[in-house]
MIGUZA-714157 format. One record per residue (C-alpha): residue number from 1; chain; residue in one letter; x, y, z. Coordinates in Angstrom, 3 decimals. Last residue first. Example, Ala and Ser with C-alpha at 12.3 -4.5 7.8 and 13.67 -1.06 7.14 Angstrom:
R   num   chaine   residu         c1         c2         c3
R     2        A        S     13.670     -1.060      7.140
R     1        A        A     12.300     -4.500      7.800
This chain:
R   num   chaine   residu         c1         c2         c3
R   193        A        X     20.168     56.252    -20.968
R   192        A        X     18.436     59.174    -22.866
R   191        A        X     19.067     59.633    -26.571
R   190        A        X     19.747     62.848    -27.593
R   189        A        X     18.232     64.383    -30.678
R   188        A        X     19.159     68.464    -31.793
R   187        A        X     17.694     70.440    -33.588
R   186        A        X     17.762     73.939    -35.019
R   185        A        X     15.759     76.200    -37.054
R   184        A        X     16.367     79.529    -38.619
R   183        A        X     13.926     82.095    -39.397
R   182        A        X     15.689     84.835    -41.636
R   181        A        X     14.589     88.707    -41.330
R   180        A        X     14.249     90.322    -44.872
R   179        A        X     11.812     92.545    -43.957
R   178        A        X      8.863     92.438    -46.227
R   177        A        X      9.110     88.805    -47.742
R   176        A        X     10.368     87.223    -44.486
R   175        A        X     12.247     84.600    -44.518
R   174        A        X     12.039     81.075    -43.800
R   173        A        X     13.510     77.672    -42.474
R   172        A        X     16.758     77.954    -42.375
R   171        A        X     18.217     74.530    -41.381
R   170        A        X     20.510     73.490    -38.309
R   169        A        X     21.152     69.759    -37.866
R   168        A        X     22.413     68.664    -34.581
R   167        A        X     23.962     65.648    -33.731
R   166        A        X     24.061     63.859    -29.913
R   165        A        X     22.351     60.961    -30.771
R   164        A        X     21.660     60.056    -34.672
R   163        A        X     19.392     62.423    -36.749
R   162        A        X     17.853     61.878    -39.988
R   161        A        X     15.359     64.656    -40.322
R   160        A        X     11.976     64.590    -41.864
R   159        A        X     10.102     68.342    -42.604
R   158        A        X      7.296     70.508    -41.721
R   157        A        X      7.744     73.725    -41.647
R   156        A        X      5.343     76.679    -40.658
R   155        A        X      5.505     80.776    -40.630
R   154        A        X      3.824     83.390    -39.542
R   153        A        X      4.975     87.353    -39.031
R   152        A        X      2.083     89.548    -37.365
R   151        A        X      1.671     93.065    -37.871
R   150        A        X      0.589     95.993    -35.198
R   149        A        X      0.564     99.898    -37.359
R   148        A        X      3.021    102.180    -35.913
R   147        A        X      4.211    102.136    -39.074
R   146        A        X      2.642    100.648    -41.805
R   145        A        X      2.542    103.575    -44.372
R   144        A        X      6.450    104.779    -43.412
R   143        A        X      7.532    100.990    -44.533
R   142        A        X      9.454     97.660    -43.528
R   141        A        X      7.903     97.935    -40.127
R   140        A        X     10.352     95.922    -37.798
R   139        A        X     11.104     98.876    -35.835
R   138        A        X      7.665     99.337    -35.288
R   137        A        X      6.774     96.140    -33.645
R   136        A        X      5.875     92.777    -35.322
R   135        A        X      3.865     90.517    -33.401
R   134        A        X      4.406     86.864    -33.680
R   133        A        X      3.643     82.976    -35.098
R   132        A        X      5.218     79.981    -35.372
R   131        A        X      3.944     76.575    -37.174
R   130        A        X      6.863     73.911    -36.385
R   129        A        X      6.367     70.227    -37.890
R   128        A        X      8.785     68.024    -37.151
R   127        A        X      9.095     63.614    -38.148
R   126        A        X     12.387     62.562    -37.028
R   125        A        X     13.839     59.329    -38.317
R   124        A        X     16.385     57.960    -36.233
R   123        A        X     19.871     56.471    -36.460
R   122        A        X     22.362     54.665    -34.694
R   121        A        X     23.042     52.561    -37.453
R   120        A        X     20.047     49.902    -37.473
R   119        A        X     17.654     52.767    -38.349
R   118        A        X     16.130     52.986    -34.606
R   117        A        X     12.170     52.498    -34.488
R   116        A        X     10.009     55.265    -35.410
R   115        A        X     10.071     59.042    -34.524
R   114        A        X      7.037     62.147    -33.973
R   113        A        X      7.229     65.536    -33.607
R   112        A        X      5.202     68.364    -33.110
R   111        A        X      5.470     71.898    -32.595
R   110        A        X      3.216     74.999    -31.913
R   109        A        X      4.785     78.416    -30.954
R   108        A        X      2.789     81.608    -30.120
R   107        A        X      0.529     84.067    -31.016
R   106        A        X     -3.489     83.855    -30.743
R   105        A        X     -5.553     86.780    -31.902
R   104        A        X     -8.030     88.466    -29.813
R   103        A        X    -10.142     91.289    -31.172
R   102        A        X    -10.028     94.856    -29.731
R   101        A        X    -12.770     98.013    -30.405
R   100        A        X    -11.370    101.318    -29.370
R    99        A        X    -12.817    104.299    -27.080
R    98        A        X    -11.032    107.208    -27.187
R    97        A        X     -7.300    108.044    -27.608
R    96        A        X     -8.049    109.258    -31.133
R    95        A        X    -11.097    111.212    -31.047
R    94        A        X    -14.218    109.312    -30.991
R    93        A        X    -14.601    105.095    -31.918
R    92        A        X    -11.609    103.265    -32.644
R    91        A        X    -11.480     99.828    -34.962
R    90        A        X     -9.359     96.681    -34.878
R    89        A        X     -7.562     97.227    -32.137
R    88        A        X     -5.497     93.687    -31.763
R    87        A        X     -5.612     92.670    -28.243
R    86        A        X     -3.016     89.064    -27.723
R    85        A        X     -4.148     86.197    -26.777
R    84        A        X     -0.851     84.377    -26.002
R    83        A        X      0.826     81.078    -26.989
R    82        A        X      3.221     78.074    -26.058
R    81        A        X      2.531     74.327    -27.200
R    80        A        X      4.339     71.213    -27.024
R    79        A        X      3.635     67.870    -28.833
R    78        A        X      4.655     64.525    -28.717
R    77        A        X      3.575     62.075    -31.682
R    76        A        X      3.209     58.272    -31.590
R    75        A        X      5.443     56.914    -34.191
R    74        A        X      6.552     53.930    -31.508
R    73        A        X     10.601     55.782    -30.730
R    72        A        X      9.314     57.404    -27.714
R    71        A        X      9.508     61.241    -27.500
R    70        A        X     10.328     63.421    -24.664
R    69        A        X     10.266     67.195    -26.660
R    68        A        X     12.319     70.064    -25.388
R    67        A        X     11.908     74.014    -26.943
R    66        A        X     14.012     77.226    -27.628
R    65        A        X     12.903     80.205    -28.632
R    64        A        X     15.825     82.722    -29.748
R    63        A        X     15.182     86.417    -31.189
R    62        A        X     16.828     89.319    -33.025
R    61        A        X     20.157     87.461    -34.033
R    60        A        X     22.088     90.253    -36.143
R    59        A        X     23.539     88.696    -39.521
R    58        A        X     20.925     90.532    -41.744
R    57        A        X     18.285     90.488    -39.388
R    56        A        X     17.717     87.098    -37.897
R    55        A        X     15.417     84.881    -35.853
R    54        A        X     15.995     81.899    -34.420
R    53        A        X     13.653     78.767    -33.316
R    52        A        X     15.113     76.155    -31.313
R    51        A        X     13.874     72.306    -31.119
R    50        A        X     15.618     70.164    -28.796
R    49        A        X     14.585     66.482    -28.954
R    48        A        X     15.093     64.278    -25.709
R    47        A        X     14.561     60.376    -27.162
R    46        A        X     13.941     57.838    -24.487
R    45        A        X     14.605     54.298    -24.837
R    44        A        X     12.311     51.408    -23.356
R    43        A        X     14.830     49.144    -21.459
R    42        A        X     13.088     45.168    -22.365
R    41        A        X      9.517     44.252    -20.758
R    40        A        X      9.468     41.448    -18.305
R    39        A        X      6.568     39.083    -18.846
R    38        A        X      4.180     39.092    -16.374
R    37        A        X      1.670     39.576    -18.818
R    36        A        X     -1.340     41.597    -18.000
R    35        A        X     -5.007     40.557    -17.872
R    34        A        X     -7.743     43.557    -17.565
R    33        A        X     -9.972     43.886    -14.448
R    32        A        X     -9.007     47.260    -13.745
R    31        A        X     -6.385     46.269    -10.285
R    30        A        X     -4.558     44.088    -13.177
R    29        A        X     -5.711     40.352    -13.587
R    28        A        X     -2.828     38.207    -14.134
R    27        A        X     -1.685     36.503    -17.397
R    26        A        X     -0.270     33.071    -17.059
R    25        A        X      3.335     33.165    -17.710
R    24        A        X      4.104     31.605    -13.918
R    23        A        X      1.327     28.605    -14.690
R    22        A        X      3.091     27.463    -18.023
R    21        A        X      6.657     27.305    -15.820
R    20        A        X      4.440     24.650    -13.368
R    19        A        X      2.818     23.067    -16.272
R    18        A        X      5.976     21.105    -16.493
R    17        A        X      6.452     20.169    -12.740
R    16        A        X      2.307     19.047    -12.193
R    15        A        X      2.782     15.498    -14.236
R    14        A        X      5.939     14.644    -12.595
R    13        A        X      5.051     15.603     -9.147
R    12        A        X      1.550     13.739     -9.387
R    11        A        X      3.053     10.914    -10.943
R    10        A        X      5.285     10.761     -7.793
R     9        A        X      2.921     11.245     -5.341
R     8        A        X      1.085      8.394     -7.365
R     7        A        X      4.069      6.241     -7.069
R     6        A        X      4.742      6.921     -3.183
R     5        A        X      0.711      6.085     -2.602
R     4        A        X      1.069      2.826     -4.316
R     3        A        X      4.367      1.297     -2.312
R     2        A        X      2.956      2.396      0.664
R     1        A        X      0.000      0.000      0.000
């Protein structure tokens, strides 16, 4: 009778021992109900994407934005935003100094970006697209008939960029019709460890 019991322990043992490692991947219920794999997850990499919007006259540099995106290397896009409602008179009402009529116009910086999987050589594909917007002031105004008159400069770009850690690639990505002034636009990718 001893003899029996120790052999069906033992086919008990040896049956239950391969389903054990079957039983650890078996997805667990998460605190919403859902089933998650245990499965550990390899390092997920972090891209840090410096964006920075210039502006010249002639060689001068008038103006310098800079801007940080996180990004994850899945094509989902990151975004970053930074505006103002700003009062532009639109009409006036009695002598001058009187009573004016304002509209509110937004001005500011929009960008986006987006990158896929790593190239195989160090080497991502960065999807950017910059729309920028701002008030002019008088010593901008290109003539005598539009000064002291309030003018806003726009521009957007939306390009690809090959960039591997740690490089920068500096384009220009506008100028100005009326003044002259140049828009350039810089950025740089850094992988996070």
């Amino acid at each position: 009778m001893k003899r029996l019991t120790l052999m069906i322990a033992l086919l008990c043992v040896t049956i239950a021992a391969p389903a054990a490692p079957l039983l650890a991947q078996t997805p667990v219920p998460a605190a919403g109900g859902t089933a998650q794999s245990q499965q550990p997850q390899g390092p997920v990499t972090t891209l840090k994407l410096t964006v920075v919007i210039a502006r010249f006259s002639g060689e001068k540099k008038i103006g310098n934005l800079p801007f940080v995106l996180l990004l994850m290397p899945t094509d989902d896009r990151t975004s970053v935003q930074m505006s103002s409602s700003v009062p532009v008179p639109t009409s006036a009402f009695g002598p001058p100094g009187a009573v004016q009529s304002f509209q509110y116009q937004n001005v500011g910086t929009n960008i986006s970006a987006s990158t896929g999987k790593e190239q195989g050589s160090g080497q991502y594909v960065v999807n950017l697209t910059i729309s920028d917007s701002q008030i002019l002031t008088d010593a901008a105004s290109p003539t005598e008939a539009t000064k002291g008159m309030m003018r806003t400069q726009n521009f957007t770009s939306s390009v690809r960029l090959p960039l591997k850690d740690g490089q920068t690639i500096t384009y220009n990505a506008a100028t100005d019709k009326l003044t002259g002034d140049l828009v350039r636009v810089e950025v740089t990718l850094n992988v996070l460890k």
